[in-house]
VEXBATI-894606 format. One record per residue (C-alpha): residue in three letters; x, y, z. Coordinates in steps of 0.1 Angstrom, whole numbers, plus 5000, padded with zeros to 4 digits. Layout:
N
alaXYZ ...
// end
This chain:
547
unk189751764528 unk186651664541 unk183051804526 unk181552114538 unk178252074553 unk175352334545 unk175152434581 unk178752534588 unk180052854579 unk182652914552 unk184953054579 unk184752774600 unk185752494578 unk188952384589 unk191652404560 unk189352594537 unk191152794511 unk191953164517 unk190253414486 unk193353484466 unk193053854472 unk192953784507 unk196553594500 unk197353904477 unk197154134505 unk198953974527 unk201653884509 unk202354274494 unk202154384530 unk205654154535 unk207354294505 unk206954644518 unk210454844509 unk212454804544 unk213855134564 unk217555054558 unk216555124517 unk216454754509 unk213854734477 unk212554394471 unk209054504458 unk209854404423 unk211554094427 unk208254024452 unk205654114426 unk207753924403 unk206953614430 unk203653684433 unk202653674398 unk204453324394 unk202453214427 unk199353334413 unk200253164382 unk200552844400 unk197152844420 unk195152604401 unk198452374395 unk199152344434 unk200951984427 unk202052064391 unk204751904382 unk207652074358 unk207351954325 unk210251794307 unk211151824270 unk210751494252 unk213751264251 unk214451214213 unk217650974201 unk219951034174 unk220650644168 unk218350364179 unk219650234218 unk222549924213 unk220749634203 unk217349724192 unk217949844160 unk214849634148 unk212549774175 unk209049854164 unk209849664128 unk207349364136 unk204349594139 unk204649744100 unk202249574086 unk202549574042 unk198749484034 unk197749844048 unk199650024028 unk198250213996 unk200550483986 unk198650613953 unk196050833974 unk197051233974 unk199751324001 unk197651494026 unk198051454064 unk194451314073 unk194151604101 unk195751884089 unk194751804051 unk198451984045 unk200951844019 unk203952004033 unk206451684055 unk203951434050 unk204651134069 unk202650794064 unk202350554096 unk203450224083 unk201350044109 unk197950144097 unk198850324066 unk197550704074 unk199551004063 unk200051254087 unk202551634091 unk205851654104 unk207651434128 unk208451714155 unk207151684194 unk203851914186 unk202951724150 unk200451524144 unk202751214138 unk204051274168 unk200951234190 unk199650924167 unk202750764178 unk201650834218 unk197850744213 unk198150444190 unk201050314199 unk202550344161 unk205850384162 unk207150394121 unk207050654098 unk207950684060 unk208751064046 unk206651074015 unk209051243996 unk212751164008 unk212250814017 unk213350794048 unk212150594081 unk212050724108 unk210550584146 unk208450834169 unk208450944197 unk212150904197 unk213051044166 unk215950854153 unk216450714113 unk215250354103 unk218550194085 unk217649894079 unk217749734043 unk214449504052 unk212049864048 unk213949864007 unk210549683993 unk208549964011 unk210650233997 unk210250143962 unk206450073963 unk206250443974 unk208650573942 unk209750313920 unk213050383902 unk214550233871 unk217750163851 unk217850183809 unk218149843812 unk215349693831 unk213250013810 unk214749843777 unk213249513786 unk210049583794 unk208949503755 unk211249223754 unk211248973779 unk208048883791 unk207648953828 unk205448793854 unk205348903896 unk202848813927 unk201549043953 unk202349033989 unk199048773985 unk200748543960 unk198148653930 unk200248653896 unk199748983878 unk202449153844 unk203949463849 unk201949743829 unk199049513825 unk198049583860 unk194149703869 unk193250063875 unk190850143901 unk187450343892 unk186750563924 unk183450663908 unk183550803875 unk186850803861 unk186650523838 unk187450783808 unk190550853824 unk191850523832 unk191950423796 unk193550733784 unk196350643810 unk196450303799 unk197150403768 unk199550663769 unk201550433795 unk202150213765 unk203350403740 unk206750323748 unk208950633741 unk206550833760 unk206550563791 unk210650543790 unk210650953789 unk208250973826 unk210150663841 unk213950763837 unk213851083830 unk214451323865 unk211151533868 unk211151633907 unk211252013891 unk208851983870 unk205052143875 unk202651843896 unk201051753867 unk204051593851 unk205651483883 unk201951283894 unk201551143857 unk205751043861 unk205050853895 unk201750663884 unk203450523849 unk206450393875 unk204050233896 unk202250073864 unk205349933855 unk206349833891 unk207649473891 unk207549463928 unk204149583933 unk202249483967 unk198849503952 unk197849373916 unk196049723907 unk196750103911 unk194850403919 unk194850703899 unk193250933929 unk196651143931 unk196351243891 unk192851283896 unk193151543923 unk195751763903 unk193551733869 unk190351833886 unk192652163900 unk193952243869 unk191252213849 unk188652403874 unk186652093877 unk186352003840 unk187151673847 unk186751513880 unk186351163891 unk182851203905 unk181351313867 unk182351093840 unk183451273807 unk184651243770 unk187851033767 unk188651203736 unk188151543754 unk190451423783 unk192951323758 unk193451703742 unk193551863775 unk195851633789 unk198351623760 unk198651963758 unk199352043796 unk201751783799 unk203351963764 unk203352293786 unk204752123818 unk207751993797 unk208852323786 unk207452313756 unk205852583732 unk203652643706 unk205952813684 unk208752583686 unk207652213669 unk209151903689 unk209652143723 unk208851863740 unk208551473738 unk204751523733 unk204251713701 unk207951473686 unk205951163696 unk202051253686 unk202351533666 unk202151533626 unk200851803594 unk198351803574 unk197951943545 unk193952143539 unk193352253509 unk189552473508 unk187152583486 unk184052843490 unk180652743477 unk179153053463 unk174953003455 unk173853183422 unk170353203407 unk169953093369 unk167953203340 unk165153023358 unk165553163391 unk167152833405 unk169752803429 unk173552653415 unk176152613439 unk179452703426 unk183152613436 unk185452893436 unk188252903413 unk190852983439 unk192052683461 unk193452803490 unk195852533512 unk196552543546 unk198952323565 unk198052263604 unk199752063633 unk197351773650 unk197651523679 unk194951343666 unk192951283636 unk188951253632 unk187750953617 unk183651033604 unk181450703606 unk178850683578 unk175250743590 unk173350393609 unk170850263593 unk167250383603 unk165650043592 unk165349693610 unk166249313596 unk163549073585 unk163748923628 unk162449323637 unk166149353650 unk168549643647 unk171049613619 unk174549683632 unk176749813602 unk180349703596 unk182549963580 unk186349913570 unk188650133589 unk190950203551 unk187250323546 unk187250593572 unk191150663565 unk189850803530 unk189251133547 unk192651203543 unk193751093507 unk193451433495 unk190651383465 unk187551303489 unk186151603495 unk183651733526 unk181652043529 unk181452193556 unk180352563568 unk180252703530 unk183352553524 unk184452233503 unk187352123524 unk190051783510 unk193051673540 unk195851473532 unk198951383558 unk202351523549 unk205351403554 unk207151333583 unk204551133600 unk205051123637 unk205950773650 unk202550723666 unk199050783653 unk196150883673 unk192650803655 unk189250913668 unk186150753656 unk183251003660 unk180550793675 unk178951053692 unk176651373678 unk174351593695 unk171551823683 unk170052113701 unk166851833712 unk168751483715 unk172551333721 unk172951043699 unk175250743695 unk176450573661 unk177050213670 unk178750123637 unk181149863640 unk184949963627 unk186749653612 unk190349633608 unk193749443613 unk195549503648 unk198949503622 unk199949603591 unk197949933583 unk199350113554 unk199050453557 unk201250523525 unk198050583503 unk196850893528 unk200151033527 unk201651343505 unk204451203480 unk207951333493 unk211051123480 unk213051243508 unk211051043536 unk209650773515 unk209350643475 unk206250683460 unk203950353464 unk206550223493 unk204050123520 unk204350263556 unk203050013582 unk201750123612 unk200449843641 unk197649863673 unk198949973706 unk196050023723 unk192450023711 unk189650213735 unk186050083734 unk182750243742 unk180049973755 unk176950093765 unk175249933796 unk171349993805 unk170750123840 unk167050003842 unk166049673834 unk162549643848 unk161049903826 unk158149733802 unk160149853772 unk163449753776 unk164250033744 unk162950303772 unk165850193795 unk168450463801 unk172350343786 unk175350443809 unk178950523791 unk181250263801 unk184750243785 unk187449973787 unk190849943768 unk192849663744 unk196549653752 unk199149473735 unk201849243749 unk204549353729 unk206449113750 unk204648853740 unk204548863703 unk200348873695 unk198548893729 unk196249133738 unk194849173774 unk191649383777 unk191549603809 unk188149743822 unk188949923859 unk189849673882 unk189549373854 unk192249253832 unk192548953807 unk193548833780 unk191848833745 unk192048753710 unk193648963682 unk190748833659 unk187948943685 unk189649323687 unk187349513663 unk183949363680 unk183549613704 unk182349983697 unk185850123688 unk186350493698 unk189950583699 unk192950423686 unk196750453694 unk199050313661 unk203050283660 unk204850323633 unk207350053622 unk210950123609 unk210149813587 unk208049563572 unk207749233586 unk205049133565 unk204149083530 unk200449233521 unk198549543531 unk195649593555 unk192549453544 unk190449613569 unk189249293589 unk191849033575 unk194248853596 unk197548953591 unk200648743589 unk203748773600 unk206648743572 
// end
């Protein structure tokens, strides 16, 4: 239709559209009821509505539902395979479709790696398909592949390597020789990297919780309990903490490193923002919090010891014995501090035990340099041989273990104080022996467990260390310069009898047993041993030997 000029009239235009009431009118005056009492007024308005419906849509074509296959056409079976592209894919990030931000049927595009809801003709995947021309789709939690828009199940055995990067499974027996044959894999890249000794990556400020994971996915009960036991009912703490120690362990890995950002997200809910990954915190903190809500996720209870495999593996008693201090004025109107007669003793459960560091010097060297102490760590251990006693809060307090021991130890050295002016750091080194630490000595006789003087050996899992790193460097006095908390962990290779591989984030490598206790220990893992393989106690920064 040709454009109307200004100077023509409406009317006049050739082919110019009637007003739709003017097409209204007419049209009702046709439907009127005829004489012979024929009614087809309702089935006429009936029209009319669907005409009026259909005035803007004058060519409108009827739309057809979307063709979707049960089975891939004969002879493409492998259609769309070629595009998936491996290098993409980072399943460790929360399972949220990147529109809807919902976790319910979350599908992940195996062409460009984004995670997107339901699989349907109205989802998101769906459309992704249309507009990007990305045609394969995992289902995050079944496992299955599927290819949109026509719908129809991937089953072919080439997608298995995708599958088990997204949920790695495994048998007792490949679990079993984790600690005893020593493993190595590539990446889709070719880069060599070991199973468990893989790095971990620091979004922003979640170093503190990368070693604490490191850790814990090394003590090896613990490790074999998350990655054969079946958790898929448990809360999403446990089953997020279960699927990051597989992919730890994951011998078929596409990348040399993981992310913890799924954890992360569920810690940072359940703990109301305690602990987050955008505000660095206390690793020793972490640790409590964590330990006991993965207790309570398992089922287990406070009232019941060894509910779950947290409080049988870390758990122990010890025994308190207290005192009161009472202040009494003499003939000469001098205060004496008295011990009370009456000894009460207390026995308590722990996860961990509280090693004190002595105070740091307050004096410099003959060079004007600051004198870094060495203390033994049998030193430290004293704490808890029952005779050395500590006041505290009115109170003269002695500890001692008792038996059973739990198979693994958990030590943390206090390094840190604060005061109501002033947070302040204790940078005391802690010397010791990676092996053979006697803990028999700390320990409250029972001949049931253990003899008397029989020795109870405990070696170094993992070792976490505080290193403080200054932020400004261009101040005048470099003592002014603020220090930044970073932490890093030692790990050792129990498949490879004495190697130790140091992981900071993203870093891994190896290091030496004798260079272990150089760094600013903070928090120790030990496992006990069934028996000795050596001959000779600790001697606090000795080198052991094996037997």
């Amino acid at each position: 239709m040709s454009k109307r000029q200004a100077s023509e009239a409406l009317e006049e235009l050739v082919g110019s559209p009637a007003s739709k009431k003017s097409r209204f009118d007419d049209y009702t005056k046709s439907l009127t009821p005829s004489a012979n009492g024929d009614d087809n007024h309702t089935n006429g308005l009936q029209r009319i509505e669907d005409e009026e419906e259909g005035d803007d849509f004058d060519d409108e074509v009827e739309e057809k539902a979307p063709i979707r296959q049960a089975a891939p056409t004969a002879g493409y079976d492998d259609l769309y395979l070629d595009t998936i592209d491996r290098n993409v894919l980072d399943f460790d990030f929360e399972k949220l479709c990147s529109i809807s931000l919902s976790n319910i049927n979350v599908y992940a595009c195996l062409v460009c790696g984004k995670y997107f809801q339901g699989r349907g003709p109205k989802s998101h995947a769906y459309f992704h398909a249309l507009d990007e021309d990305h045609h394969v789709y995992i289902n995050m939690s079944t496992q299955k592949v599927y290819v949109l828009p026509e719908g129809y199940e991937v089953m072919s055995k080439s997608l298995d390597d995708i599958k088990y990067v997204s949920d790695p499974r495994y048998t007792r027996q490949e679990v079993a020789e984790f600690d005893r044959k020593p493993r190595t894999s590539r990446t889709l890249l070719g880069k060599e990297y070991t199973p468990g000794f893989v790095g971990m990556n620091n979004i922003k400020e979640n170093d503190y919780l990368n070693v604490i994971v490191q850790s814990l996915s090394h003590v090896s009960p613990l490790r074999n309990y998350f990655l054969l036991e079946d958790l898929s009912k448990r809360d999403e703490l446990v089953k997020r903490t279960s699927i990051l120690f597989r992919k730890i362990w994951n011998p078929r890995a596409f990348k040399s490193h993981v992310s913890p950002h799924e954890l992360l997200q569920e810690i940072s809910l359940r703990s109301n923002k305690r602990f987050t990954l955008t505000a660095q915190s206390d690793p020793v903190e972490f640790l409590s919090w964590y330990l006991n809500n993965l207790h309570l996720g398992l089922g287990g209870s406070k009232t019941k010891p060894h509910s779950s495999p947290i409080q049988h593996i870390f758990q122990g008693k010890l025994k308190v014995e207290s005192q009161a201090i009472t202040a009494k004025a003499d003939a000469s109107d001098r205060l004496r501090f008295e011990e009370s007669a009456q000894v009460q003793t207390d026995i308590s459960r722990f996860l961990l035990l509280t090693l004190d560091l002595p105070p740091a010097p307050l004096f410099q060297d003959e060079q004007e340099a600051n004198i870094i102490p060495q203390v033994p760590l049998s030193l430290l251990l004293a704490k808890y041989n029952g005779v050395k006693a500590q006041e505290l809060n009115a109170q003269r307090k002695r500890y001692r273990l008792m038996h059973p021991l739990p198979p693994f130890l958990v030590f943390h050295v206090k390094r840190f104080s604060k005061n109501k002016f002033v947070s302040e750091r204790n940078p005391t080194i802690v010397t010791f022996d990676a092996r053979n630490l006697d803990v028999g000595p700390y320990v409250e006789p029972d001949p049931s467990h253990c003899q008397p003087g029989e020795p109870i050996w405990y070696d170094l899992v993992a070792n976490v260390v505080h290193e403080a790193v200054r932020q400004k460097e261009d101040v005048a006095d470099s003592a002014v310069g603020e220090e930044k908390k970073t932490w890093k962990v030692q790990l050792r290779d129990k498949s490879r009898e004495g190697e130790w591989v140091v992981a900071q984030d993203l870093f891994v490598e190896k290091i030496r047993e004798e260079l272990l206790y150089l760094g600013e220990t903070y928090l120790q893992v030990w496992e006990r041993r069934d028996r000795p393989r050596v001959q000779g106690g600790s001697n606090g920064k000795g080198k052991g030997r094996m037997a």
